[in-house]
VEXBA-204760 format. One line per field, with one value per atom (N, C-alpha, C): y, z, x; residue in one letter. Coordinates in steps of 0.001 Angstrom, whole numbers, plus 500000, padded with zeros to 6 digits. Layout:
BEGIN
v <- Y, ...
w <- Z, ...
u <- X, ...
aa <- a, ...
***
This chain:
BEGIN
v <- 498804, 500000, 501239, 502304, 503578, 503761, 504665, 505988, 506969, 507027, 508458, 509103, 510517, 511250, 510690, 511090, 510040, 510572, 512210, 513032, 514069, 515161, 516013, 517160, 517958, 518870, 519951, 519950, 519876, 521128, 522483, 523049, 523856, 523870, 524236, 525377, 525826, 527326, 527556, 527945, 527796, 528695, 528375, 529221, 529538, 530639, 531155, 530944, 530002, 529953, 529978, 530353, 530891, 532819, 532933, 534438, 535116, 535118, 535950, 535533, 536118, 535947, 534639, 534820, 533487, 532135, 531996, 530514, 529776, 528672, 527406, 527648, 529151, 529411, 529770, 531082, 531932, 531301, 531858, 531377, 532380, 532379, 533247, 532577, 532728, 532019, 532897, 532301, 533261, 532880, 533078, 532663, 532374, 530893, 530461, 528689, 527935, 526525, 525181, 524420, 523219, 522688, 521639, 521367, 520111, 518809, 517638, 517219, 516686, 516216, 514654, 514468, 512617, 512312, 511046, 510276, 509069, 508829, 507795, 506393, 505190, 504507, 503763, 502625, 501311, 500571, 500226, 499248, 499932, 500016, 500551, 502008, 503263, 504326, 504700, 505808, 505797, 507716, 508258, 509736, 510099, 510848, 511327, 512992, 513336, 514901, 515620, 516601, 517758, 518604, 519248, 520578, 520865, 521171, 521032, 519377, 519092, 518137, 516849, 516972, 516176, 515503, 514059, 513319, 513304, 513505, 513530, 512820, 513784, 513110, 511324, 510959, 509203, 509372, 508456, 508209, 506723, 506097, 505110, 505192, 504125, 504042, 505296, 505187, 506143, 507735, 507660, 509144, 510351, 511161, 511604, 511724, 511940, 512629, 510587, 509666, 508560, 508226, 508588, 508130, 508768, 510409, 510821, 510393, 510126, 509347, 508619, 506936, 505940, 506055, 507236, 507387, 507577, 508809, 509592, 508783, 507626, 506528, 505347, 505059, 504368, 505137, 506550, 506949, 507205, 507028, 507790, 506484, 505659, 504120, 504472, 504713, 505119, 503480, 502755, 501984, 502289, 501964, 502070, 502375, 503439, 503030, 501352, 501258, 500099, 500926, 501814, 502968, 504224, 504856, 506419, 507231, 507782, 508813, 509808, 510136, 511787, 512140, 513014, 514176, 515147, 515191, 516396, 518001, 518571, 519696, 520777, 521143, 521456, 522860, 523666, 524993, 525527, 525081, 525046, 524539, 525463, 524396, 523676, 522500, 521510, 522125, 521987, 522521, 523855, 524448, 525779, 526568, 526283, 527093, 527617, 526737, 527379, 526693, 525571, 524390, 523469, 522657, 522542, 521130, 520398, 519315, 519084, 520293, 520653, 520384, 521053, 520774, 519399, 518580, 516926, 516447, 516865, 515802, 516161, 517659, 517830, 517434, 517221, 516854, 515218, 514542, 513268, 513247, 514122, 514006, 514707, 515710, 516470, 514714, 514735, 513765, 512663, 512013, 510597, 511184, 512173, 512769, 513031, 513315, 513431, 511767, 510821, 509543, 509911, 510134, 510081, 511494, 512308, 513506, 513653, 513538, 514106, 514119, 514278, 513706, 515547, 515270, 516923, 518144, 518305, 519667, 520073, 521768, 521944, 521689, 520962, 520947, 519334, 518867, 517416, 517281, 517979, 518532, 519083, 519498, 520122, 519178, 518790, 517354, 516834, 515897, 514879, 514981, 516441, 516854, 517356, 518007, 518367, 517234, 516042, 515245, 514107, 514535, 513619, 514988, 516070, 516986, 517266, 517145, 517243, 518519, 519591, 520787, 521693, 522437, 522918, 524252, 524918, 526450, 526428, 525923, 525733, 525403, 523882, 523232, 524247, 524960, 525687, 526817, 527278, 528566, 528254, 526974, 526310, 526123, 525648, 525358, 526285, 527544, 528646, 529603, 530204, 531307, 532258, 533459, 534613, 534085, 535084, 534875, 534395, 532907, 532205, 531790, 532277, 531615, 530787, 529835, 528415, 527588, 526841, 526422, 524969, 524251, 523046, 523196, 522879, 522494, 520939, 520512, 519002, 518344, 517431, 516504, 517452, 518435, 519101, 520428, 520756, 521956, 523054, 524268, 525343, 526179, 527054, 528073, 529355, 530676, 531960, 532503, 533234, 533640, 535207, 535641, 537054, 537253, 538000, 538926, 539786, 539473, 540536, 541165, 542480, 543068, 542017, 542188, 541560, 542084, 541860, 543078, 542169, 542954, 541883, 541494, 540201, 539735, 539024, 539095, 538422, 537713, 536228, 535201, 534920, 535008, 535199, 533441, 532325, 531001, 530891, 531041, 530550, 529369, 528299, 527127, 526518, 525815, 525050, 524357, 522832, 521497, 521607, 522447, 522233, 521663, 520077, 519160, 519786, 519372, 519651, 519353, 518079, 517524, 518431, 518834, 519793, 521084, 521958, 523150, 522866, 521689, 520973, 521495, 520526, 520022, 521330, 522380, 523587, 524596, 524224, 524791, 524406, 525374, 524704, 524380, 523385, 522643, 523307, 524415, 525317, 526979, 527528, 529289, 530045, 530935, 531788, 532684, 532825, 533669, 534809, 535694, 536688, 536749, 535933, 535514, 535069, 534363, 533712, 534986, 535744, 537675, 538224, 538157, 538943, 538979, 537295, 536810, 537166, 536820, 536787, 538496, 539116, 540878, 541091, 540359, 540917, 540694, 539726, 538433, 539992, 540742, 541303, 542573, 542805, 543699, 543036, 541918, 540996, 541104, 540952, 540886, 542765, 543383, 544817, 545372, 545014, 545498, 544835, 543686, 542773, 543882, 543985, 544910, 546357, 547020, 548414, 548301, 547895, 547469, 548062, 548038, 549301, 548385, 548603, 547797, 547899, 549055, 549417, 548638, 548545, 547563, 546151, 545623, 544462, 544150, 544851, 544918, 544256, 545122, 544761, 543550, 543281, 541827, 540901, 540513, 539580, 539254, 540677, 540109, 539027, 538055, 536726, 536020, 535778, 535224, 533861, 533058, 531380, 530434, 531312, 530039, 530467, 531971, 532487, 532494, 533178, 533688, 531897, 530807, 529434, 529324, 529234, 529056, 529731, 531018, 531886, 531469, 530834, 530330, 528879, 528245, 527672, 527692, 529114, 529633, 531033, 530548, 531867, 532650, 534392, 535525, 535547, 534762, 534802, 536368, 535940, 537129, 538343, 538738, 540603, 539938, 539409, 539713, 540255, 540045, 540341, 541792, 541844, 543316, 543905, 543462, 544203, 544959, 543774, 544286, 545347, 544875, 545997, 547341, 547204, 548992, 549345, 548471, 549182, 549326, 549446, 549848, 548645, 547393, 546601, 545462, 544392, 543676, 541745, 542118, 540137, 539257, 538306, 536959, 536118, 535142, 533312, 533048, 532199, 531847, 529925, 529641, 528418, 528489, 527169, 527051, 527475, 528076, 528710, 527039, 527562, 528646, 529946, 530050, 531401, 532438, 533419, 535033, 535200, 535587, 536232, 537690, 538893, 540217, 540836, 541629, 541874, 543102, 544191, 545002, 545583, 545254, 545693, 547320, 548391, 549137, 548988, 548374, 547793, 546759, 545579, 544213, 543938, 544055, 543837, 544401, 545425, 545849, 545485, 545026, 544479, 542819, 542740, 540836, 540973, 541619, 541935, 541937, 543071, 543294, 541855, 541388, 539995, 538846, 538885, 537787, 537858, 539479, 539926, 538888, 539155, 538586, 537244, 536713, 534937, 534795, 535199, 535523, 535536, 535921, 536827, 535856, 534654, 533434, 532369, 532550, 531666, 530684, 531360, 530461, 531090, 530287, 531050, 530815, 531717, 531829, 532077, 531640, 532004, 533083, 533795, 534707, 534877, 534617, 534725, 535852, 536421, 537974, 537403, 537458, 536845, 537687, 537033, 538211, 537426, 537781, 537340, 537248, 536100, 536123, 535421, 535452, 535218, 533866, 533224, 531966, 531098, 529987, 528403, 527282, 526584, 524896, 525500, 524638, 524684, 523438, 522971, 521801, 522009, 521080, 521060, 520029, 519216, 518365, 518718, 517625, 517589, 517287
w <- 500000, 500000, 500000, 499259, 499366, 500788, 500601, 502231, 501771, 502391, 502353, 503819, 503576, 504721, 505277, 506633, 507384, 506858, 506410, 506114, 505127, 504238, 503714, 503447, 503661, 503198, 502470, 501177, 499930, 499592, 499042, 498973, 496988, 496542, 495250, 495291, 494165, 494171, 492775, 492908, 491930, 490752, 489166, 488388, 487379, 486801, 485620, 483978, 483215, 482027, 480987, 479525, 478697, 478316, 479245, 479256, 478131, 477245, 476188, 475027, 474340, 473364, 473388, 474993, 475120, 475680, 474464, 474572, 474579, 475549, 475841, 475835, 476253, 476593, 477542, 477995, 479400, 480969, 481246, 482817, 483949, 484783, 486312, 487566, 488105, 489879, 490757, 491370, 492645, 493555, 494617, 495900, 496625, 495733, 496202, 496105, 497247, 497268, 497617, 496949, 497991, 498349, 499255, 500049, 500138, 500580, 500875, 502153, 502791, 504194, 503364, 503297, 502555, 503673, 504009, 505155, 504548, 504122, 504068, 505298, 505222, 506375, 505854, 506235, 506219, 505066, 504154, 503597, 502249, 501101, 500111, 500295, 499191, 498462, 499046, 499805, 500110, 499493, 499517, 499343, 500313, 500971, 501816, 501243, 500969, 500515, 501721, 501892, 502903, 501970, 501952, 501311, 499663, 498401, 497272, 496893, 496595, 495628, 496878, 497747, 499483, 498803, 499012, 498175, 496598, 495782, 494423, 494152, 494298, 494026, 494357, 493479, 494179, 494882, 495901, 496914, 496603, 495644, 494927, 494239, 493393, 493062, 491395, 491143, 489901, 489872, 491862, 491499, 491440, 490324, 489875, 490177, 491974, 492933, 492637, 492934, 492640, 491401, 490199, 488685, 488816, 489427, 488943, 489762, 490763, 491798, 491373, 490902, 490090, 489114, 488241, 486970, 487178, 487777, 488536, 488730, 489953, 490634, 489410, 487882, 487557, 486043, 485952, 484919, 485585, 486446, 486989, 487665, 487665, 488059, 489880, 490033, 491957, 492596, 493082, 494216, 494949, 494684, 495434, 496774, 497727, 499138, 499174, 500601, 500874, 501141, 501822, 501283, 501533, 501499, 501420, 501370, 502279, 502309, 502036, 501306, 500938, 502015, 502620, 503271, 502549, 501942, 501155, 501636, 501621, 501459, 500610, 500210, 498928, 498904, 498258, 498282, 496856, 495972, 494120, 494160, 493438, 493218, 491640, 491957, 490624, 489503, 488064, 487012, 486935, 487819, 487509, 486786, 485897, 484889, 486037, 487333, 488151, 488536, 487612, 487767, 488654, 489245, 490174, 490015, 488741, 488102, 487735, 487747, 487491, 489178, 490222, 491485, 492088, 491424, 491843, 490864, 490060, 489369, 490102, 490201, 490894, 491824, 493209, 494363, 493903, 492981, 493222, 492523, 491589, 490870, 492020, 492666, 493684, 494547, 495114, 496600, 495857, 494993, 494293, 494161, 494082, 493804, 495485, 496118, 497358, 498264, 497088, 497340, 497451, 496277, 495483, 495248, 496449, 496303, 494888, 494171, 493165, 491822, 492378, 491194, 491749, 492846, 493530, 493078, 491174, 491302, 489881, 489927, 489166, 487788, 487046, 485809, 485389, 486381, 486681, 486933, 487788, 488138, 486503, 486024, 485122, 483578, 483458, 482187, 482881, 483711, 484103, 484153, 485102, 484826, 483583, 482827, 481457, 480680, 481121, 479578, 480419, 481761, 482398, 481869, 482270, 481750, 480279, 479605, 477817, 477330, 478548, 478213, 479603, 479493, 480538, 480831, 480605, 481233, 482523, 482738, 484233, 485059, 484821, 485746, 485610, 484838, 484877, 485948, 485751, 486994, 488304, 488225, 489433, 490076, 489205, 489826, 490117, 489275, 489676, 489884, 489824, 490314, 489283, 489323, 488185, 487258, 486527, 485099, 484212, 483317, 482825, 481563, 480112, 479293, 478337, 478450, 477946, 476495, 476109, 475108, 475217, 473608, 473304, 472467, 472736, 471891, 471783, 470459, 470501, 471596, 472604, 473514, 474870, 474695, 476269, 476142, 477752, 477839, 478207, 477753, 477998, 478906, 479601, 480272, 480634, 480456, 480658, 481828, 482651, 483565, 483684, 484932, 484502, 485946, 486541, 487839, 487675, 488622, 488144, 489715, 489866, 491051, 491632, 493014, 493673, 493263, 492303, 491808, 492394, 492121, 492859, 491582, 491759, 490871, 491514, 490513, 491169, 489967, 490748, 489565, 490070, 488947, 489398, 488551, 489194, 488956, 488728, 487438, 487731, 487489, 488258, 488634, 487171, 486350, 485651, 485178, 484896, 484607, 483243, 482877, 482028, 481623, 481095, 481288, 480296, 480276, 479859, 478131, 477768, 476891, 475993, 476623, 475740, 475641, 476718, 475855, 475111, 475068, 473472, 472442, 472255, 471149, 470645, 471582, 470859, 470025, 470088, 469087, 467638, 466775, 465590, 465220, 463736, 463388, 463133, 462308, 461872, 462300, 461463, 461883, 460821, 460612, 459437, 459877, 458873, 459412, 460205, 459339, 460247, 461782, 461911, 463508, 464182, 463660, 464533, 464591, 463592, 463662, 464806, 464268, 465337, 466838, 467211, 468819, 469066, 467854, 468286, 468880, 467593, 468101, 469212, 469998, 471329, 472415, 472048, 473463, 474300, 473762, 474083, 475075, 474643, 475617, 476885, 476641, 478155, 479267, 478427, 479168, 479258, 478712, 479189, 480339, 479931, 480846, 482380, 482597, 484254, 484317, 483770, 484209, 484461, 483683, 484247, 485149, 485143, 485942, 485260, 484110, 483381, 482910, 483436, 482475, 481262, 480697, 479384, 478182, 478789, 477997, 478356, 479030, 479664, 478861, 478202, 477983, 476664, 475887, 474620, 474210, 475584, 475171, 475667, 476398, 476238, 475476, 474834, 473351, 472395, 472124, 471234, 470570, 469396, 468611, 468418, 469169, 469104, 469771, 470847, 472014, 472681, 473182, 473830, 472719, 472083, 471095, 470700, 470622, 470604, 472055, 473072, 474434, 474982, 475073, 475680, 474957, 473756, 473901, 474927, 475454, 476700, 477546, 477633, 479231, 479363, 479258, 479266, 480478, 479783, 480488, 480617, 480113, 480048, 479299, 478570, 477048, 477688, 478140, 479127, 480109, 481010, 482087, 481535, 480919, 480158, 479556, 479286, 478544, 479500, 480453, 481924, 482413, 482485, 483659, 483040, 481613, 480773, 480707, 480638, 480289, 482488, 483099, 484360, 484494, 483648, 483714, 484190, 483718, 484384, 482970, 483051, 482299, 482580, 481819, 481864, 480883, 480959, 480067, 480775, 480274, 481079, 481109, 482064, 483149, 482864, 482264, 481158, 480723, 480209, 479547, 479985, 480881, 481851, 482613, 483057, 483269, 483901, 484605, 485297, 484668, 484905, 484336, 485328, 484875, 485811, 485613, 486279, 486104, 486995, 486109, 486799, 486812, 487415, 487966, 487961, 489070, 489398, 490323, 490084, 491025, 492087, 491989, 493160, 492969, 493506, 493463, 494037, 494884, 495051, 494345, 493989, 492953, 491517, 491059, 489763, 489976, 491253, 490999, 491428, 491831, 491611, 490355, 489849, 488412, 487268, 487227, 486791, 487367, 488229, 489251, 488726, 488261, 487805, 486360, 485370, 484069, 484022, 484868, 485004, 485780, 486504, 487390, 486230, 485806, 484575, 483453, 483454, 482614, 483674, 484841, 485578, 486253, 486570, 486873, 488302, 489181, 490294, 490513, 491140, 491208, 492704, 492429, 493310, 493061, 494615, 494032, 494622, 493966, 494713, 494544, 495816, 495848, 495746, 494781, 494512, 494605, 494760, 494158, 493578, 492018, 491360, 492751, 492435, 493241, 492835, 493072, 492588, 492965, 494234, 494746, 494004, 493558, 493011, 494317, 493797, 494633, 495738, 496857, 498036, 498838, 499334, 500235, 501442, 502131, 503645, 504370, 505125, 506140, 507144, 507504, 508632, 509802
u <- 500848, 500000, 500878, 500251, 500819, 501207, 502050, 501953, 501293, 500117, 499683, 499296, 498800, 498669, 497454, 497201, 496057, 494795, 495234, 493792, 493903, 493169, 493523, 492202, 492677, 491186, 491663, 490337, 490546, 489208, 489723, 488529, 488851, 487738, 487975, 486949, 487181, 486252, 485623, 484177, 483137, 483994, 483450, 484292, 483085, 482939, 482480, 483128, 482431, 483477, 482466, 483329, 482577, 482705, 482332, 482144, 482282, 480863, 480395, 481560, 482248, 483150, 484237, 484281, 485108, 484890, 483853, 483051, 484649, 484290, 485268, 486665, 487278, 488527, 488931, 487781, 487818, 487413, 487681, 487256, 487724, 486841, 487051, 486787, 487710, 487131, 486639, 485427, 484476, 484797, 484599, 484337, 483426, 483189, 482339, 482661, 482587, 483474, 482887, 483413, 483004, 484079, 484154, 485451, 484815, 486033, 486149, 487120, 486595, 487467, 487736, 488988, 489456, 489997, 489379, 490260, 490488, 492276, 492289, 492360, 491524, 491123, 490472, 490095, 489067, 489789, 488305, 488193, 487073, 487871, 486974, 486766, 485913, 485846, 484190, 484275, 483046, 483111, 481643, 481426, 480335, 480404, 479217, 479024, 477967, 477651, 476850, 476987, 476279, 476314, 474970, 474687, 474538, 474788, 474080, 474163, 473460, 473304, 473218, 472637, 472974, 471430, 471762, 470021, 469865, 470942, 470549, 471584, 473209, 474371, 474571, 474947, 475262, 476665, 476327, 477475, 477968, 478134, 478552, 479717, 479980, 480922, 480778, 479408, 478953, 479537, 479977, 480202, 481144, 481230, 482310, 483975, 483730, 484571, 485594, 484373, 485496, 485677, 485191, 485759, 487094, 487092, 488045, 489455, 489111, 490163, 490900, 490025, 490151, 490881, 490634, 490967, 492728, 492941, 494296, 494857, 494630, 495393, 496087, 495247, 495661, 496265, 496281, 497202, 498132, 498627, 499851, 500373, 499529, 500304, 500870, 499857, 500223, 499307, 499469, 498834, 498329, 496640, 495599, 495597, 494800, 495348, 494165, 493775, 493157, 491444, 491537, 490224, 490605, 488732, 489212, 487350, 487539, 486435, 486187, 485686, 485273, 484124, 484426, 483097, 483029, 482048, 481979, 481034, 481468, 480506, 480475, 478938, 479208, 478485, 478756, 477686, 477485, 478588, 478111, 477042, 475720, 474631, 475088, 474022, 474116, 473510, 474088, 473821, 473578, 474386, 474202, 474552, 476050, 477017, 477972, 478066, 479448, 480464, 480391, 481066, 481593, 480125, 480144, 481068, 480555, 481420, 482762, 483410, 484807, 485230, 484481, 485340, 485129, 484130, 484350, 485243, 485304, 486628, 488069, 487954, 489876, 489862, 488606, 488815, 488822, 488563, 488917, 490527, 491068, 492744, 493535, 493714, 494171, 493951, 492920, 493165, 494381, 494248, 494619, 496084, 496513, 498159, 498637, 498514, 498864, 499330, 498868, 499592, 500949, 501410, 502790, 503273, 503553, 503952, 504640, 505180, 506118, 504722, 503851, 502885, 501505, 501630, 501396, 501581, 500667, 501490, 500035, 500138, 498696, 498587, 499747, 500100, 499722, 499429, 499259, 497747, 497413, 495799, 495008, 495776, 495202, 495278, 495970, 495925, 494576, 494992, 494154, 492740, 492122, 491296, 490306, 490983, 490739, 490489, 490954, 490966, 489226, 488969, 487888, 486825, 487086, 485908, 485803, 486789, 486884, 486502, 487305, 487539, 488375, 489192, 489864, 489372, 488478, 488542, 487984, 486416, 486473, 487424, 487735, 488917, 490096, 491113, 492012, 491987, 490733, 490430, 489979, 489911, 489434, 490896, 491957, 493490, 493994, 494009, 495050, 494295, 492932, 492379, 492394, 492125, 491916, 491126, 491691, 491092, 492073, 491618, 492303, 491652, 492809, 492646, 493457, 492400, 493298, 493285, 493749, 494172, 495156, 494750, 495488, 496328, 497847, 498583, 498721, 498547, 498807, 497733, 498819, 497805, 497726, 498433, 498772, 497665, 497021, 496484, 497467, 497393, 497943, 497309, 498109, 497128, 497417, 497017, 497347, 496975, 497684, 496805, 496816, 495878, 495564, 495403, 496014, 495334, 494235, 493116, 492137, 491928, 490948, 491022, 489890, 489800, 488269, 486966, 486613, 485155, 483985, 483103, 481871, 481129, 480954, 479532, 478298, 477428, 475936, 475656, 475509, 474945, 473038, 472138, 471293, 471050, 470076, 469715, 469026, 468074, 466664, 466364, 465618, 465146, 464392, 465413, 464922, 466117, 465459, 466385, 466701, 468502, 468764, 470009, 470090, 471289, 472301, 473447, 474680, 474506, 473822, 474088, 472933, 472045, 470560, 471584, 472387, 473006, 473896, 474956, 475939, 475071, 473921, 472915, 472176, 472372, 471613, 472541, 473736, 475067, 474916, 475204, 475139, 476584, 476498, 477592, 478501, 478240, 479011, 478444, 479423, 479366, 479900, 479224, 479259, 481001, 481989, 483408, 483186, 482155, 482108, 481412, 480716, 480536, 481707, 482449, 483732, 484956, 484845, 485597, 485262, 483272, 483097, 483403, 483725, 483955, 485439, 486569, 487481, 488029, 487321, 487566, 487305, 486283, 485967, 486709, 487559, 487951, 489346, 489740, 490885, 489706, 488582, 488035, 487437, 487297, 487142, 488126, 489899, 490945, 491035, 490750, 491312, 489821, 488737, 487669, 487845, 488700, 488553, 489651, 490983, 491596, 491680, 490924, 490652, 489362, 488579, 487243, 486144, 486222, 485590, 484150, 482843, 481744, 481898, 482051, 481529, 482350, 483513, 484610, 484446, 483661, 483783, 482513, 481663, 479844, 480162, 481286, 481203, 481963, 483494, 483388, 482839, 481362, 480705, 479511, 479757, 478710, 479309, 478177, 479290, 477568, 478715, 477435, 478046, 478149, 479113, 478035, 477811, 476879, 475441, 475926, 474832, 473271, 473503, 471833, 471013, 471847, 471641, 470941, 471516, 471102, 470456, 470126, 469589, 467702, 467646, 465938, 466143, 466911, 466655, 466158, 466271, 466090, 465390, 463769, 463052, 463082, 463366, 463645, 465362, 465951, 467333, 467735, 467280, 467870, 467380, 466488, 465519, 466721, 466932, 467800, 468871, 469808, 471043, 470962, 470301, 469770, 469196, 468742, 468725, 469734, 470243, 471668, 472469, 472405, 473546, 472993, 471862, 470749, 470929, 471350, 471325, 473099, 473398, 475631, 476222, 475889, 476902, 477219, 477782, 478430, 477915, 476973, 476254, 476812, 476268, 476342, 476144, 475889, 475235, 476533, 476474, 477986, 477947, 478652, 478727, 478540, 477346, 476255, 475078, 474709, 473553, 473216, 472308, 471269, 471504, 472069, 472791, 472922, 472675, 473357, 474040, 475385, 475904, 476653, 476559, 476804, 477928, 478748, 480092, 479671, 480794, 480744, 479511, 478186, 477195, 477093, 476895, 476314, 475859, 474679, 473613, 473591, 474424, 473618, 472300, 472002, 470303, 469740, 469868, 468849, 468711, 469868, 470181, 469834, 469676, 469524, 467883, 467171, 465590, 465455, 466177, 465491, 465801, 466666, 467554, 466096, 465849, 465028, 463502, 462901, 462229, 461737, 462756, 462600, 462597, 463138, 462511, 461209, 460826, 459615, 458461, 458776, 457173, 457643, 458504, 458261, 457854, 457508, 457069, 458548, 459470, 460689, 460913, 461240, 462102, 463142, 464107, 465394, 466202, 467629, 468204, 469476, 469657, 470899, 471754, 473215, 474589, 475356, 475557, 476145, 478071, 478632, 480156, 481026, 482709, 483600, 483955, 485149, 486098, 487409, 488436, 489286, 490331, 491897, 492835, 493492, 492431, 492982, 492344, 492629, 492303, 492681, 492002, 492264, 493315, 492841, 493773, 493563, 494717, 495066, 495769, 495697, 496015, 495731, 496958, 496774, 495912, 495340, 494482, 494821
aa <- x, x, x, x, x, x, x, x, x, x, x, x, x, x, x, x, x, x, x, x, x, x, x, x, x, x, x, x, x, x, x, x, x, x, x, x, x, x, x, x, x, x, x, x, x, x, x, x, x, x, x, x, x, x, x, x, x, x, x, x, x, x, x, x, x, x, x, x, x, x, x, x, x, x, x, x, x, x, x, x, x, x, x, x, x, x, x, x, x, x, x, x, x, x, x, x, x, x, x, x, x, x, x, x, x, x, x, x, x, x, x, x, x, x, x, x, x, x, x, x, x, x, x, x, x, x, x, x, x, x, x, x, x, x, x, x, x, x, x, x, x, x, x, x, x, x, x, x, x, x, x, x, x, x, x, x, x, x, x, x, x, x, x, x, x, x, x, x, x, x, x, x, x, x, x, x, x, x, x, x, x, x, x, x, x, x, x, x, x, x, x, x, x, x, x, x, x, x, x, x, x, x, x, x, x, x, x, x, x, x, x, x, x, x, x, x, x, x, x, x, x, x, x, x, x, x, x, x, x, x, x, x, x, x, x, x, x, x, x, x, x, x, x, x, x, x, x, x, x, x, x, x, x, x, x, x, x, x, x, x, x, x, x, x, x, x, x, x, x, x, x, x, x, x, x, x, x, x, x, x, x, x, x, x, x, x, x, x, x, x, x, x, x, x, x, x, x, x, x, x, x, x, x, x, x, x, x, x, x, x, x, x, x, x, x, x, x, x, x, x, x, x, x, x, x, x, x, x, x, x, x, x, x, x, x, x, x, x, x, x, x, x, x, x, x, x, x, x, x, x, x, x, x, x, x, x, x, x, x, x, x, x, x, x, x, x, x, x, x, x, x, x, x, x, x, x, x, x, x, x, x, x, x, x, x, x, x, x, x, x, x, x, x, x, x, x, x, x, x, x, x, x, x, x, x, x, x, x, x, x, x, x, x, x, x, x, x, x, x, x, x, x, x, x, x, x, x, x, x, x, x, x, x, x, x, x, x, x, x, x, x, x, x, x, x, x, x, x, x, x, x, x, x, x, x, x, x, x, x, x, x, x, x, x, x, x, x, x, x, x, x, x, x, x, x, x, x, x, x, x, x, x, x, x, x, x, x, x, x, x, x, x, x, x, x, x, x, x, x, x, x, x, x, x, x, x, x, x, x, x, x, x, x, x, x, x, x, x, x, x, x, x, x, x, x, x, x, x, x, x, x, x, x, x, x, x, x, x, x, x, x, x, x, x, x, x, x, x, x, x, x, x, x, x, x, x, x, x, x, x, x, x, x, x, x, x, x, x, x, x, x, x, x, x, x, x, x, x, x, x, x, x, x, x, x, x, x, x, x, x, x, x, x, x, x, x, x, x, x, x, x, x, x, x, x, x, x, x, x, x, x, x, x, x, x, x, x, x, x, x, x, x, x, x, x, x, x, x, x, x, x, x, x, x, x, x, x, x, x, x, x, x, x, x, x, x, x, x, x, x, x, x, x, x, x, x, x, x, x, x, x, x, x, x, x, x, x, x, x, x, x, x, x, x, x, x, x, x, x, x, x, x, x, x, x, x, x, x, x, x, x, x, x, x, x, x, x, x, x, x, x, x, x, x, x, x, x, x, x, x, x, x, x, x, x, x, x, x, x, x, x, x, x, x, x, x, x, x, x, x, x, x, x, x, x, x, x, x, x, x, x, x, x, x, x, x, x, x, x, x, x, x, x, x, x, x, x, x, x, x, x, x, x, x, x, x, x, x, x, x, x, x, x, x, x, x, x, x, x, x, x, x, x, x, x, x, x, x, x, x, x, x, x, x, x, x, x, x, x, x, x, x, x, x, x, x, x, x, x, x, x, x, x, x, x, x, x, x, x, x, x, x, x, x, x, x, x, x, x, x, x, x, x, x, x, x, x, x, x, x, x, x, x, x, x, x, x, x, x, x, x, x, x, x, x, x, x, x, x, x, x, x, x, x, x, x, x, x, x, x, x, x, x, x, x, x, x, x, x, x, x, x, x, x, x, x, x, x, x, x, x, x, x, x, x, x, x, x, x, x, x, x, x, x, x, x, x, x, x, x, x, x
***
């Protein structure tokens, strides 16, 4: 059997990806987390959940936190311990566009590397992960924090990073079941050049608007004609919220694949997440709302 540590606690932090122009590159980390207490001990892979997804998530072998464990332990050719517990607690809600799925896969590659210290490191976290989620911008901003954009060379993920200030955002939820595989399927096959111009022109006012803090520069790069105008008939009152927030000075877009809007540099967050809360309301949806900041920390570990 391995040596490993008797215990480890393991907290990851919700991320925003997508963001308007930068469908499937961009990404931002909030502060907002779920965490895992791993005790390695007993006999066999257990998961216990507290708090989102506590009664839905499987605590089996089906579920994510151990595929991705499993997975880690046997690309990296580390020996099994003999077991291992996850306590989880969680405060990402499920399917929300805040990736809540990105922080069960690293908490199962993160725990599974702390076998074999030399295997402990975010470049390692970040292959492994990426190739179980079959895309890196969540998971990337989930490892290193900021704002991160990423890219494939060949078989390897790349990744940029960006200091951004603490600004505040509000992701507003409105309550409807929309799976991962229905916002894929609402993309079309292709894209006209000048739509794919139009996204790429924008992607540089995304990176200059987090850095000056400026909405108005931040407004125009999350206009994108790639994913959103496809998704946004998903999710009635999506499209008036967005055009909400922006006609009240701030900077929206659906935060993944939605359902979520989420709005950066807000004025009034309560008042902008009424009015946001408003336009799903009067499609008959209710919602929830998270008062956020952007923040520069990713994944964190610590003996117990």
């Amino acid at each position: 059997m391995s040596a490993a540590p008797t215990s480890i606690q393991i907290r990851i932090p919700a991320t925003s990806a997508n963001l308007g122009s930068g469908f499937d590159c961009l990404a931002v980390a909030l502060n907002l987390w779920n965490q895992a207490l791993v005790e390695f001990t007993g006999m066999g892979y257990q998961v216990r959940i507290q708090g989102e997804g506590e009664g839905v998530l499987p605590e089996t072998e089906e579920n994510l936190i151990l595929k991705a464990f499993r997975f880690t332990l046997n690309q990296l050719n580390i020996e099994p311990p003999d077991g291992a517990v996850f306590h989880c607690e969680n405060h990402i809600p499920l399917g929300s566009g805040l990736g809540s799925s990105a922080t069960a896969v690293l908490i199962g590659v993160i725990a599974a590397t702390t076998l074999k210290p030399e295997f402990e490191t975010k470049e390692n976290w970040l292959q492994l992960s990426a190739e179980l989620e079959g895309h890196a911008d969540n998971v990337a901003a989930a490892i290193f924090g900021g704002l991160v954009a990423v890219r494939k060379e060949e078989s390897e993920y790349k990744v940029s990073l960006f200091n951004i200030e603490p600004e505040s955002a509000v992701v507003v939820l409105p309550i409807i079941d929309l799976p991962t595989n229905t916002t894929r399927a609402a993309l079309p096959k292709t894209i006209p050049m000048k739509d794919a111009v139009y996204n790429l022109s924008r992607i540089p006012a995304i990176l200059e608007g987090f850095r000056l803090g400026d909405a108005d520069v931040l407004r125009a790069g999350l206009d994108d004609r790639l994913h959103q105008p496809y998704r946004l008939l998903l999710i009635p009152g999506s499209e008036e919220a967005i055009k909400t927030a922006n006609q009240m000075g701030a900077a929206a877009a659906l935060s993944g694949a939605g359902p979520s809007v989420i709005v950066f540099l807000p004025e009034d967050m309560e008042e902008i997440a009424s009015a946001i809360g408003n336009c799903f309301q009067k499609n008959n949806l209710e919602y929830r709302v998270f008062y956020l900041e952007l923040i520069n920390r990713g994944a964190l570990i610590s003996l117990v």
